[in-house]
C-alpha positions, 0 to 999 in steps of 0.5 A: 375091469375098469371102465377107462380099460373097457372103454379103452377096449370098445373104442379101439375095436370101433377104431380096428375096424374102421381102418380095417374097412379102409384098407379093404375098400381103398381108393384105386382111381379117382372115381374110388376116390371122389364119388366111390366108383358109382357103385354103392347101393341104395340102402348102403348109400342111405345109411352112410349117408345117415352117419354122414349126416348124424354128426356130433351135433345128432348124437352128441348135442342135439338131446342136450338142447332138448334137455336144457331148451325144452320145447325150443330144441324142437326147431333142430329136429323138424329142420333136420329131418325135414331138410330131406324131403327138399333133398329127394324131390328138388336136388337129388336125382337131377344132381345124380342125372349130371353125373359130376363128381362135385358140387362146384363142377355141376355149378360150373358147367350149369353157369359156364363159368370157371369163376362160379366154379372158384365161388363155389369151392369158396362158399363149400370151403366156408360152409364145411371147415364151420361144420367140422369145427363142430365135429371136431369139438365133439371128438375133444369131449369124448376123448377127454372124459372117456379116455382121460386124455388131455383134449390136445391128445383126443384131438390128435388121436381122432384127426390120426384115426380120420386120416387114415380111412379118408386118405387112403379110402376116400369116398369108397373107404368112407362110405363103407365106414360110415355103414359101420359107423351107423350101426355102431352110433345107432347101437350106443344111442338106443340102448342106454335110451331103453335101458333109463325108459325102463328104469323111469317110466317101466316102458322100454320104448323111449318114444312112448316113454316120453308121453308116459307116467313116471312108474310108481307115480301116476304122473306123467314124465313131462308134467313132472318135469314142467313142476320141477323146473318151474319150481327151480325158476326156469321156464316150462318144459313144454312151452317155447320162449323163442319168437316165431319168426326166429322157430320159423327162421331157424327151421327153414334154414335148417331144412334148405341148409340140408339140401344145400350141404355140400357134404350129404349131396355128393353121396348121391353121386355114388349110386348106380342110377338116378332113381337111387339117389331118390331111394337112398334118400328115403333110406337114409331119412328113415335111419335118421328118423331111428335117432331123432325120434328117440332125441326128445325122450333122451333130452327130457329123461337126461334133464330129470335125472339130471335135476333129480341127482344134483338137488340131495337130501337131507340126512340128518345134522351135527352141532345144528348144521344140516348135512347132505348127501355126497355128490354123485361119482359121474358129477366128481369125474364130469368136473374133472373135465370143465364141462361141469362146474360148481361154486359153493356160492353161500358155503352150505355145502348143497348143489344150488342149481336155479335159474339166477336170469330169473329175476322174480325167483332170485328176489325170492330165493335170496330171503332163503340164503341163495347167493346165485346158481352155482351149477354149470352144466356144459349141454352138450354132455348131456348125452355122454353123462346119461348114462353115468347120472342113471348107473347104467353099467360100465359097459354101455357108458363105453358103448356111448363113448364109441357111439360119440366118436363114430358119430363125430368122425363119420361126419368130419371124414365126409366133410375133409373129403369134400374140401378135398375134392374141392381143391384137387378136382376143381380149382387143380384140375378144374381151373389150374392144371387141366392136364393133370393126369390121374395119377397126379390128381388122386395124389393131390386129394390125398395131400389136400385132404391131409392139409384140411384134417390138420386145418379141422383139428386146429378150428377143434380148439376153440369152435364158436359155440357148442356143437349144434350151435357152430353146425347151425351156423353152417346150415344158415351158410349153406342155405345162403350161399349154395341152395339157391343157385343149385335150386335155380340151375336146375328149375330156373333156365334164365338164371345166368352166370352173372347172377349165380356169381353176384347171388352166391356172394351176396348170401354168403358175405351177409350171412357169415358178416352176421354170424361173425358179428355176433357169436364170431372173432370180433367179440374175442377183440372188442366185447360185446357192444350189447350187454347181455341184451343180445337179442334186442340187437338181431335183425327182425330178431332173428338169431345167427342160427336162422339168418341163413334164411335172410342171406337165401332171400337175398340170394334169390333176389340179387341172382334173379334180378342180375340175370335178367339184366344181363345176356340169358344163358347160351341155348346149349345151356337151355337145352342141357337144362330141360335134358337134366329135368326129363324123366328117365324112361321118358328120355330113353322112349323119345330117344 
């Protein structure tokens, strides 16, 4: 059996079955639908919400910035990760004691302001079709590589697939599907990571084989790889090159990012009672933790074999000139789909792959004949290629192609059903039409769902930047726009109106103005005013991907200083307030 033919058979399982689940958990009412009944439990909801948080980004691209960033790449896995611990002890249980179905609502009824409501479905807008666009991009990948479909094609066969189960499941369908989706990610994430463990280091524990020797060598992985690297001009695998107040910018706002994500707070609407929205937290940080501690060994051995299988040997001569061994299969298919690129730059028929921004090794390397790298490695492959650059049977590379797909959709499916939610539950029925009756208002999601799945496919095209990056980029919007004042409505009882709404603003236009600056439609206009010196241009030199960081401080400051120069909240404000931070059983004993 071909691979294309079993990759056609896995992935059109994964499909039956996430479709078959939707069927069997449909939406009935609009509690189904937006926050599934309040029914699903803790360790349910903490592995939906580990699919729903473990995107394209998780999967498919955080492992290709380890691979190529090194020690760098480790910014997204202490932001990600540690974005939880904020979730569970500052946000979750006391949204889950509101008991909204969204977002938007807690902060309209906590600011008692119908314009806060329409700021906020702003900002979830914002932040959710940048996060889809990445996933989208993700779905575009996998398809036109795995299933030899042009990615127009891919993109109109995952956005069929995501309109299905989130249209006519809603929050109650994709749940279920998610807790399929992470056990089918999960699968198709570890399983090639033991198999290329054993075949490098003879340890079939991808942790302990990212600190362990090459087999047969005496010499460690990661010592192996720093050689290796270095030899070819770039930086030390080990070492960081980033700045600290951009590690630390980035971090941070990736970690608030997390707690601010409108997407992975509303699973905590769907349990039962408060204290399981803090379980499933932990639940879903430790299924998360399965992946991300695997990440690291998979980016560095993708990395090694990556260098080991695009630099060839000799094999002998003819007529005086050298001869090389072939290229390898996977990298003849890879370039099939762009996301891999060669230029034979000096026509002796090698693979030159250097640092070419290097310019003490490309002096160096010229007096040999080098004329420039000429290898081009999209990173976000790196994860799908693995498998193929190690020979790996066909059969697991169809498994990762299932994995990326479901990775992918899980996450755009949370996303369209939160825009959904937001334009139906609280600008139609919140602001609009508040008589709307159930009936009416279930089918306007359904519609304003079908809409952002359409509006997500066409944003898959042409993302700005690989899949982490554009992800990053809606963590920073979410750290500056919706985390402060969720953070203040719950903690902080004089923060008002007037301030939530001047302070949501101010961090949301800063933030996506500094974004769109940099990496966003005016260098499509105008080019890049910089050169390739774009660095020197940052604010405190920090990247578009921490500056959410900034926009959060800004946030903070202009909501608390206009709230204190206008009128506190009103006292049943106050009062709601301190009921939402009471403990539960100490609530039930004064009552």
């Amino acid at each position: 059996m071909s691979l294309q033919v079993l990759t056609y058979i896995v992935v059109g399982l994964s499909f039956v079955l996430y479709i078959g689940i939707a069927i069997w958990s449909r939406a009935h009412n609009t509690g189904d639908f937006y926050i599934a009944g309040k029914g699903v439990s803790p360790i349910a909801n903490g592995m939906a919400t580990a699919a729903d948080w473990m995107s394209a980004a998780s999967f498919i691209s955080m492992a290709g910035l380890i691979a190529f960033l090194g020690y760098d790449g480790s910014v997204y896995l202490m932001g990600w990760t540690g974005g939880y611990v904020l979730l569970a002890l500052l946000l979750a249980p006391y949204l889950r004691k509101f008991g909204k179905f969204t977002v938007p609502e807690f902060i309209a009824e906590r600011y008692y302001s119908r314009t806060a409501r329409i700021v906020a479905v702003i900002c979830l807008i914002f932040i959710s079709f940048t996060y889809v666009a990445g996933q989208m991009r993700g779905v575009g990948i996998v398809f036109s590589r795995f299933l030899e479909v042009d990615v127009t094609v891919g993109l109109l066969i995952g956005m069929g697939v995501v309109f299905v189960y989130a249209v006519l499941g809603g929050m109650k369908g994709i749940t279920y599907t998610q807790v399929a989706q992470y056990c089918v990610l999960i699968f198709a994430y570890t399983v090639p990571a033991i198999f290329i463990a054993i075949q490098i280091t003879a340890n079939p524990i991808p942790q302990l084989a990212f600190g362990s020797e090459i087999a047969g060598t005496g010499t460690a992985l990661l010592d192996k790889l720093d050689d290796i690297v270095t030899a070819l001009g770039f930086t030390q695998y080990t070492s960081g090159t980033k700045s600290r107040i951009d590690v630390f910018c980035i971090t941070l706002a990736l970690m608030v990012g997390t707690a601010g994500l409108p997407h992975v707070i509303v699973r905590f609407f769907t349990v039962p009672k408060v204290r399981d929205a803090r379980v499933s937290a932990g639940y879903a940080l430790f299924f998360i933790a399965i992946l991300y501690t695997t990440a690291p060994a998979v980016g560095s051995m993708a990395r090694y074999n990556l260098i080991n299988t695009m630099q060839p040997g000799e094999i002998g001569a003819v007529d005086g000139n050298l001869l090389y061994e072939d290229r390898p299969d996977w990298f003849e298919t890879w370039q099939q789909t762009g996301l891999v690129r060669y230029e034979d730059k000096n026509a002796d028929g090698r693979i030159q792959y250097y640092n070419d921004a290097n310019p003490e090794f490309a002096a160096r390397a010229k007096d040999y004949g080098w004329q420039g790298n000429e290898l081009s490695v999209d990173r976000d492959i790196m994860v799908l290629a693995n498998p193929e650059i190690a020979g790996l049977p066909d059969w697991v590379i169809a498994l990762v192609a299932a994995g990326g797909i479901a990775a992918a959709l899980s996450t755009a499916a949370g996303l369209l059903l939160v825009i959904s939610a937001a334009i139906s539950h609280d600008l139609i029925k919140g602001i609009f039409l508040p008589s709307i009756s159930e009936r009416r208002e279930l089918m306007a999601g359904r519609i304003a769902a079908a809409f952002a799945i359409m509006i997500a496919g066409y944003l898959g095209f042409d993302p700005p930047g690989w899949v982490a990056q554009v992800v990053a980029f809606a963590f920073g919007l979410a750290a500056a726009s919706l985390f402060p004042v969720i953070l203040l409505g719950i903690f902080f009882k004089r923060v008002n109106k007037q301030g939530a709404i001047a302070g949501m603003l101010t961090g949301l236009l800063f933030t996506y103005g500094y974004i769109e600056y940099f990496k966003g439609l005016f260098l499509k206009w105008a080019g890049a005013p910089w050169g390739d010196n774009v660095a020197e241009h940052w604010l405190f030199g920090i990247s578009p991907e921490g500056i959410g960081v900034i926009g959060m401080a800004l946030n903070f400051i202009v909501a608390i200083a206009v709230s204190y120069s206008t009128a506190p909240p009103p006292d049943r404000i106050q009062h709601m307030i301190e009921q939402i931070r009471v403990p539960r059983h100490l609530e039930d004993h004064h009552l």
